[in-house]
N, C-alpha and C positions, 0 to 999 in steps of 0.2 A: 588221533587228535579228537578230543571229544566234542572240540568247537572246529568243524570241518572247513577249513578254506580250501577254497578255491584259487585257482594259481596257476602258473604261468604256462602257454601251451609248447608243443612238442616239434621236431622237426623231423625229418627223414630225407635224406637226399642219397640216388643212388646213382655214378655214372658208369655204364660198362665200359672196357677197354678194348675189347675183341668184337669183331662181326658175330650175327645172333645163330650163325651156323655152328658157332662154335661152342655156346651153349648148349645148343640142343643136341650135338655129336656128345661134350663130355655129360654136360647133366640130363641129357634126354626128353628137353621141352625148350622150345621157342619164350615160354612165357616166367622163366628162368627168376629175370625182375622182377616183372609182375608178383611172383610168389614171395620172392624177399622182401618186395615192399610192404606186401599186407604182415609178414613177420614185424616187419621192422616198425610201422604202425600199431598195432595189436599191441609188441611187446612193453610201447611207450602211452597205453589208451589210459594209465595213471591221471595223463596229464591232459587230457580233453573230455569235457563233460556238455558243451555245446555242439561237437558238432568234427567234420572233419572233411580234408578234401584231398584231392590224388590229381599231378600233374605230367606230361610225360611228351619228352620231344624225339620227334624221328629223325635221325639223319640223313642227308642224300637223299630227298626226296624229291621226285620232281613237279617242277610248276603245274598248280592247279589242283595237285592231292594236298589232301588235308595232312599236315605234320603237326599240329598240338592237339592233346587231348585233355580235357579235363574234366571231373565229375567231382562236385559239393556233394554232404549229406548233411542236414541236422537231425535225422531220424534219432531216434530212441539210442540203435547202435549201428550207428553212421559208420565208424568200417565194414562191418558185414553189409549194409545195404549198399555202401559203394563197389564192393568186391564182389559183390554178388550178384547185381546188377551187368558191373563188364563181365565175369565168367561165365552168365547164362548169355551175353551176346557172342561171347566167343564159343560156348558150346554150340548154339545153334548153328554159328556160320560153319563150322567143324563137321557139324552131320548133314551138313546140306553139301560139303565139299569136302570129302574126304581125302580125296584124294591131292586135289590142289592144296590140301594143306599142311601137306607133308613139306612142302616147299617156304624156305623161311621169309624170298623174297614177297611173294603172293599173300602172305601173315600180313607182312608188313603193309602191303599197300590196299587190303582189306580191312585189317581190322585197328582198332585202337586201341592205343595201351602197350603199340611191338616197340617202341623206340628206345632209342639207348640211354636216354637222360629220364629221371624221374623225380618227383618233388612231391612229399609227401607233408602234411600239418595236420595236427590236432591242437583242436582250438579250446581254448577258453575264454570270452570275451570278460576283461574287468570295468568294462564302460561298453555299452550301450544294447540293442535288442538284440534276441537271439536270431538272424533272420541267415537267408543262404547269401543275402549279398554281404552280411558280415563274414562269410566263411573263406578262410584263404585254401589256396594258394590263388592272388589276385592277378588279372592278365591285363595287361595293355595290348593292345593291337595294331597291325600296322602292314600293309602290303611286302614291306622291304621284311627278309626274316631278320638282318640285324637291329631291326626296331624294335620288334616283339620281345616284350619283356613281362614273367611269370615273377612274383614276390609270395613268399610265405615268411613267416617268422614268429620265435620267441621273443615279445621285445613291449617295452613302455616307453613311450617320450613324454618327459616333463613340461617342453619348450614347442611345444603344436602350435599353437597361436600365431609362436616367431617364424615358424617355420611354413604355416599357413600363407602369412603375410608376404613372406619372401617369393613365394610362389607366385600371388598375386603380383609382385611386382617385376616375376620376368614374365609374366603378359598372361598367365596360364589364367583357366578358369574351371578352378577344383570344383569337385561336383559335391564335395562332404568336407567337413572338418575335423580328418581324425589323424590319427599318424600311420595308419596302416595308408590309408589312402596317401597322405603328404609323402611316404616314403616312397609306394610307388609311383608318386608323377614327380618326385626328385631325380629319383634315379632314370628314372624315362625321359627328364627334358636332360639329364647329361650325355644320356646314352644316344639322345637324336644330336644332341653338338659333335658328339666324337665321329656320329654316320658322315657326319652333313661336310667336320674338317676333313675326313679322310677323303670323301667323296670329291671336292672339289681339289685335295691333292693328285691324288690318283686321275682325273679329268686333267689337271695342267699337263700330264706326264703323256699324254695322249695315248690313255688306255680306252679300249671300248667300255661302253655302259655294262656290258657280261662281268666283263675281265675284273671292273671297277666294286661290282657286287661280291664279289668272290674275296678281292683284295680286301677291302671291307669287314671280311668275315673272319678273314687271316689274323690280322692287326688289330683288332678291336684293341683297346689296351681300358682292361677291366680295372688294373689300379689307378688309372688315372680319373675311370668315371666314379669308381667308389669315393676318391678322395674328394672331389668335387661334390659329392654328395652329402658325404655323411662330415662335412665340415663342423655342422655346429649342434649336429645332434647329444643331446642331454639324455640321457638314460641307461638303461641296460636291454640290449637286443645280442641275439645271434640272427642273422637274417639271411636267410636265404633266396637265392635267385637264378632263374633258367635265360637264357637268350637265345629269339628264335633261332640262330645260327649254329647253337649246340655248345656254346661255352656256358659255364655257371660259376657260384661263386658263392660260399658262405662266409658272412662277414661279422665278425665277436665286436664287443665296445669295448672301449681301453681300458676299463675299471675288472674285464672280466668278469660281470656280473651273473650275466647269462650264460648258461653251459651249453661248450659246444662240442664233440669227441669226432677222429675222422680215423679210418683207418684204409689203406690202399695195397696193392697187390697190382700183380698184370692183367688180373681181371677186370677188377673192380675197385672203383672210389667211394665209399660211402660216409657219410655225416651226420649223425643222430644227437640229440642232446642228453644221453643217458650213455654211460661207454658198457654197461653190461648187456646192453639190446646188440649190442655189434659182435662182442665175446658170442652171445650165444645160437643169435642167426648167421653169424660167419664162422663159428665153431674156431675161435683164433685167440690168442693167448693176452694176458691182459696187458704186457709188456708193450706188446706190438701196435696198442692204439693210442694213439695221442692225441693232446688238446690241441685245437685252433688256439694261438696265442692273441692276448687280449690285445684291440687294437690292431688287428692284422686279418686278411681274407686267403681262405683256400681258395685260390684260382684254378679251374678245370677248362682249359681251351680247347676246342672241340676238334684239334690237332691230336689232341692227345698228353701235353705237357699241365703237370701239375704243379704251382707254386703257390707255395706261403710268402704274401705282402702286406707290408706294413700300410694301412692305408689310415690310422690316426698313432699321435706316438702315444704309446702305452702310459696310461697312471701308476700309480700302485696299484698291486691285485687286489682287488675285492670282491670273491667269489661270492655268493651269494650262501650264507651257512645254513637257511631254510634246506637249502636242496640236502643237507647232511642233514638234517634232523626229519626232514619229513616228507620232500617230495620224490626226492630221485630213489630208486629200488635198490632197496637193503643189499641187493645180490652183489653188488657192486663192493672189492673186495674191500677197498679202502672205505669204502662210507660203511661197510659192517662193521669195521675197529673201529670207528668214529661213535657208532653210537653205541655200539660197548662202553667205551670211554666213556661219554656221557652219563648213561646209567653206572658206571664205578663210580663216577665223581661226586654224584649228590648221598652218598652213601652217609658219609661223617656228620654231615646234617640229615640224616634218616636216623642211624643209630640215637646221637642226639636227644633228636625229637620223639624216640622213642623210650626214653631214658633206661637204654641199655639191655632193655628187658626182651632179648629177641625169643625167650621161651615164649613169651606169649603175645606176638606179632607175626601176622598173615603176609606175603607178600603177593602182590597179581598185577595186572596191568588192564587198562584201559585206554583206547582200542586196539587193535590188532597189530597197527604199524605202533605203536609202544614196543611192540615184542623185542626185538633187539636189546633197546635199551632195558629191558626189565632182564634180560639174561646176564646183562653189566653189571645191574644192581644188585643181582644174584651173588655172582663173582666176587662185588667188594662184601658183600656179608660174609660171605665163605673168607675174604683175605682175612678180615677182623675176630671172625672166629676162630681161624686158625691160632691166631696170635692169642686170642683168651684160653682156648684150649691147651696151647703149650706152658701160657705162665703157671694156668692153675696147676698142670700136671708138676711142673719144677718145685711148685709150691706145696705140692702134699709130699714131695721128698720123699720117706723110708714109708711112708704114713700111709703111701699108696694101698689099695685093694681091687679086686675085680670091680667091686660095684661101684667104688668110686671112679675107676679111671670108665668103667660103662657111663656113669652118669655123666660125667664128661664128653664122651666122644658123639655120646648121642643129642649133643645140643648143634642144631643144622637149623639154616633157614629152610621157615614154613612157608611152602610156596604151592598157592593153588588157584583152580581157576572158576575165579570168583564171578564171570558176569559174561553172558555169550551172547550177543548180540540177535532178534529174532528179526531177519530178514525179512520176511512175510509183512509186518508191520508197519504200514506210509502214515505219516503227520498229514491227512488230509483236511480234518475238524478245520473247519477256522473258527471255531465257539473256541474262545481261550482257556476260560476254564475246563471246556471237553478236552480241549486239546493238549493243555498241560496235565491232564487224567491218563492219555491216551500214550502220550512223550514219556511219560514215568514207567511205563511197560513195554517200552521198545529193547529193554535190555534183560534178560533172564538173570534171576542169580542161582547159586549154588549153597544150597542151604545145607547147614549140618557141617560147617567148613569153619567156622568161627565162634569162638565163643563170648560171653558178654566178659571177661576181665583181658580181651584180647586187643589189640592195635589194628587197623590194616592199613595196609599201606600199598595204595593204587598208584604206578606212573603213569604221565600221560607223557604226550611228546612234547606239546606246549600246553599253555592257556593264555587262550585268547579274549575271548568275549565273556565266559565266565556262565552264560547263561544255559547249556546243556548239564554244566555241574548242576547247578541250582534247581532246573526245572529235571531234571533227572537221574542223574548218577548217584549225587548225594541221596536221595530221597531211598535210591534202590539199594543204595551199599547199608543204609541205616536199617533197612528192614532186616540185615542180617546179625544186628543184635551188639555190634559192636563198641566196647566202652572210649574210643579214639579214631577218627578216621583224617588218613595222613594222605595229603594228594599233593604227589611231587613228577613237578615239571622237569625235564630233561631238557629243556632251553631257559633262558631269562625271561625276564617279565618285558612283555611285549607292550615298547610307550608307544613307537612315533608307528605313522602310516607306511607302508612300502606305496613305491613309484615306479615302479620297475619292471611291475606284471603279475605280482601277488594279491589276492584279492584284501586289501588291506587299508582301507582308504579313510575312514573316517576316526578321528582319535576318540566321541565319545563311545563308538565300541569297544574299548578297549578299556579289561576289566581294569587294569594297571592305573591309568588314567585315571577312571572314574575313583580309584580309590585313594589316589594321589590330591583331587579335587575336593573330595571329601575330608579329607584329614587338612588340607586348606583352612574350609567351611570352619571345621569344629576348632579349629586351633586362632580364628580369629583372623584369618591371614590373606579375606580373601584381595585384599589390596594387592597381593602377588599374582591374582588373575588379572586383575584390571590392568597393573602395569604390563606383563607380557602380551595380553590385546596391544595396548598403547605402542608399546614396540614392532611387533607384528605390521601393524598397520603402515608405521612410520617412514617401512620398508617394503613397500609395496613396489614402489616407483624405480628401484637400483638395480646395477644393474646385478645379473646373478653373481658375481665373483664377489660382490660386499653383504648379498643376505649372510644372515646368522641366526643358527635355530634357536631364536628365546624361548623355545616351549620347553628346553633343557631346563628353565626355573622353578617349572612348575613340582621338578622332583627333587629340587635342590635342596630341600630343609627336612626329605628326610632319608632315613636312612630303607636300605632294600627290605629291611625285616620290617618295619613299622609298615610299607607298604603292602608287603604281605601278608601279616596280621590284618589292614584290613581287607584286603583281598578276599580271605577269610568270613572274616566278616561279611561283608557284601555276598559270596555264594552262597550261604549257610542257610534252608530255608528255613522257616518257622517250622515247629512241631519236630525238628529232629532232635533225638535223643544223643547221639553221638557228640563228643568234641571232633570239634574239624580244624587243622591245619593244614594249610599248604608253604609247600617246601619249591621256591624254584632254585636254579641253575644259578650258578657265578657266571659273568662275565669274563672270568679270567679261567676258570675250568671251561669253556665254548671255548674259547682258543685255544687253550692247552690240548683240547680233545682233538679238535680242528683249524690245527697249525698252520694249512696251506689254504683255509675259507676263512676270509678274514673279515666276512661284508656282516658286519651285526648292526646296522641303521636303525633297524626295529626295535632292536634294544639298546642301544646306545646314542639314537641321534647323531653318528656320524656318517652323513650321507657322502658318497665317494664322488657325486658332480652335483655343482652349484644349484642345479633345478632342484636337486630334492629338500634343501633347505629354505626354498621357495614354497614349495608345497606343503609343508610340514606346516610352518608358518599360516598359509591361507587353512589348511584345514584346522590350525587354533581361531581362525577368526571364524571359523561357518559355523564351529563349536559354541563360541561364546554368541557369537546373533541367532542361535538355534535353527542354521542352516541342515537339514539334514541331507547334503550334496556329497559328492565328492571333492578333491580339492584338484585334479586333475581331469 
């Protein structure tokens, strides 16, 4: 993506099944987890750029030793300095007691990090400072261990305010305004109602205060507090949660928004939001891992039984199709066919655009996560060549010769690699003119690869903001002489803001938008801004089941290619010699591609819960009063 977002963070949750003697007899270490956790984080560090934290409860512990552990990092690469940090404590205590540490229970009640529950986050914050008390996995505390409650999560809420307020009003006194925090003192005031019912039944029953803590810990009934919780939450989260008593519980939204994959055995229970992190640190088949269903939580009670409940009733599924085009890892066997597909589909509008002439059109991609889909796009050249190759042969009939059917066979897509990214190179300059001197050379080309009567034709994965083309791609691809340059998006034109966790908030970054507003302007029209404010506004006050996204007008008069041309338009700097086109994706080939992710809000303005038609809405009002905020 040559306009890099930023986006939504990761989870890892691991529960063991067996006592830790029994790791370290079959796999020959006490610290068993420990090692698949930093796997299982590392393999997902896609998805964290602020920051990362590591959670982990001990079982059977007794009063007075410490049974939670936890360790934040925002360093530079916050999982090695978090992992790196526990294993030089656990090397130390290891050569100062060799001997007692051959014994698993003595691990355990020394060091930190032996327990059988673990909770892993990689963060990326889309609102507010990068600091270590924004970094989850967040704890509440509390003498009783049924009170103690650890939160991490994938997740955005729309409805904070409401949800703020509601808290005030059962007596609470929140320390921040955010929904990481509103969630966990949600779930923490249901979680002290369920201590307090059970407590006082278990007390009529004339059980001792022991007996009572114990009972307590048995019965907890985790769907009961979820549902109580997460009643009126608006968003897309998968959210994860430890309790100090060793139950946990990962919880998806009804929409399905946020990905969440689990897979279990008699060892182990683990939950990651990527299912090829689990395939390849559990070395397990892809069949065998499945999704958390949307509106439902894996429940893990620290008995040992595992169930899937229904704790909100499900919407329609609305996976989230960003994760198919851009976030989630290619490796992943279904989202590799996915963006194959993608890159075969913009093919018929490449050809097209190129009018026909693939002798003398380059093909290459732009950036590295393109690659997939550029090997699609590969594929549908080859399909369409195929077919021009066999008419012509039909077509020279007896007429045939070697040189003719050579000259035929040898027409193939030109595919090379046009622009290799120099790592070395940071945008420090804040002089803008230095800076945009300096941004125009952060990419190498490959000269001698193109010729001036040539096309090329760069995919990207999206386009976003439009201004990396501008201030650099374009400018680099033009030096290599080219008489056409084709830059075609493997998703649709990106109008509305995501709400959900994607870093995607404001609609005048968004090139689509701006070029939507502009062709407004020029056509006279701009009385269709003013009414959608008017509307906008009118509907400030309702409740969310009657908003409706009127920013859907602002693209109603024209069509996807008018918007594109100027898209066009707008990236194209001055002084380039090249024509530029850009080519995006249909709305209805993203589906086709990605039959079972059906969340395209970004590109269609249909947001799958009431808040985001809210949000969409305030961020066209911060737009027109030249707010430059978020709208959540």
């Amino acid at each position: 993506m040559s306009d890099a977002i930023k986006h939504e963070c990761g989870i890892a949750v691991l529960r063991l099944r067996k006592p830790l003697e029994y790791y370290q007899e079959k796999y020959g270490t006490a610290f068993y987890a420990l090692n698949k956790m930093y796997l299982l984080m590392e393999k997902q560090h896609n998805r964290g750029q602020d920051g990362a934290g590591l959670a982990n409860i001990k079982f059977d512990v007794e009063p007075g030793k410490r049974y939670i552990s936890r360790r934040r990092s925002i360093k530079q690469q916050p999982i090695q300095d978090i992992f790196g940090k526990i294993n030089k404590r656990i090397s130390e205590t290891i050569t100062e007691n060799p001997k007692k540490a051959q014994n698993v229970d003595w691990l355990k009640d020394n060091l930190p990090f032996t327990g059988e529950l673990f909770l892993g986050h990689l963060r990326y914050g889309t609102f507010g400072k990068n600091s270590i008390e924004s970094c989850h996995p967040f704890l509440r505390q509390n003498n009783w261990m049924s009170r103690n409650l650890i939160t991490a999560g994938n997740f955005n809420l729309t409805n904070v305010d409401e949800l703020f307020d509601e808290l005030v009003h059962l007596g609470q006194h929140p320390k921040k305004k955010s929904d990481t925090v509103t969630v966990l003192e949600k779930i923490g005031h249901f979680l002290d109602e369920e201590n307090t019912e059970l407590y006082y039944k278990y007390k009529e029953q004339g059980h001792s205060k022991e007996e009572i803590s114990r009972l307590i810990s048995e019965n907890l009934d985790i769907q009961k507090i979820l549902v109580n919780s997460a009643k009126k939450w608006d968003g897309g989260y998968a959210m994860a949660g430890l309790i100090g008593n060793g139950d946990a519980f990962v919880l998806r939204d009804p929409s399905g928004i946020r990905p969440a994959f689990y897979y279990m055995d008699d060892e182990i229970v683990v939950v990651t939001s990527e299912r090829p992190v689990i395939q390849t640190v559990f070395n397990v088949p892809f069949e065998e891992i499945k999704e958390i269903d949307p509106g439902h939580a894996l429940i893990m009670k620290k008995t040992g039984e595992v169930d899937m409940k229904m704790v909100r009733e499900p919407m329609e599924k609305k996976s989230c199709s960003f994760e198919r085009i851009y976030f989630s890892r290619g490796s992943d066997a279904d989202i590799y066919r996915e963006r194959i597909e993608l890159g075969r589909r913009v093919c018929p509008a490449i050809i097209e655009e190129v009018d026909y002439d693939l002798r003398n059109s380059v093909f290459s991609f732009i950036p590295n996560t393109a690659e997939t889909s550029f090997y699609g796009m590969v594929k549908g050249v080859e399909d369409y060549l195929f077919k021009v190759k066999q008419r012509k042969i039909l077509e020279l009939g007896s007429d045939i010769s070697p040189e003719k059917l050579e000259d035929i066979l040898t027409i193939r897509p030109r595919v090379e690699k046009i622009a290799i990214k120099d790592a070395k190179l940071r945008t420090f300059i804040t002089d803008d003119n230095s800076r945009d001197d300096l941004v125009a050379h952060v990419y190498d080309v490959t000269y001698g690869t193109v010729k001036p009567t040539d096309n090329l034709v760069i995919i990207d994965d999206s386009i976003v903001r439009g201004t990396t083309l501008k201030q650099s791609i374009l400018k680099i691809l033009d030096r290599l002489g080219p008489k056409k340059i084709v830059i075609v998006s493997s998703a649709p034109q990106i109008r509305y803001p995501d709400c959900y966790g994607i870093d995607m908030a404001k609609l005048g970054d968004f090139v689509a938008f701006r070029a939507a507003i502009e062709l407004l302007k020029e056509r006279k029209m701009e009385n269709v801004i003013d009414d959608v404010y008017e509307k906008c506004i009118a509907q400030q006050h309702l409740p969310d089941d009657q908003v409706v996204n009127y920013v859907k007008e602002i693209y109603a008069p024209f069509t996807p290619q008018e918007i594109s041309d100027k898209v066009a338009e707008i990236v194209t700097p001055k002084g380039i010699n090249a024509e530029v086109k850009i080519l995006f994706q249909t709305i209805e080939d993203l589906h086709e591609s990605c039959p079972d992710h059906k969340g395209d809000w970004y590109f269609t303005g249909d947001f799958p819960t009431p808040g985001g038609n809210r949000v969409v809405n305030k961020a066209f009002i911060y737009f027109k009063e030249g707010k430059n905020v978020r709208a959540y």
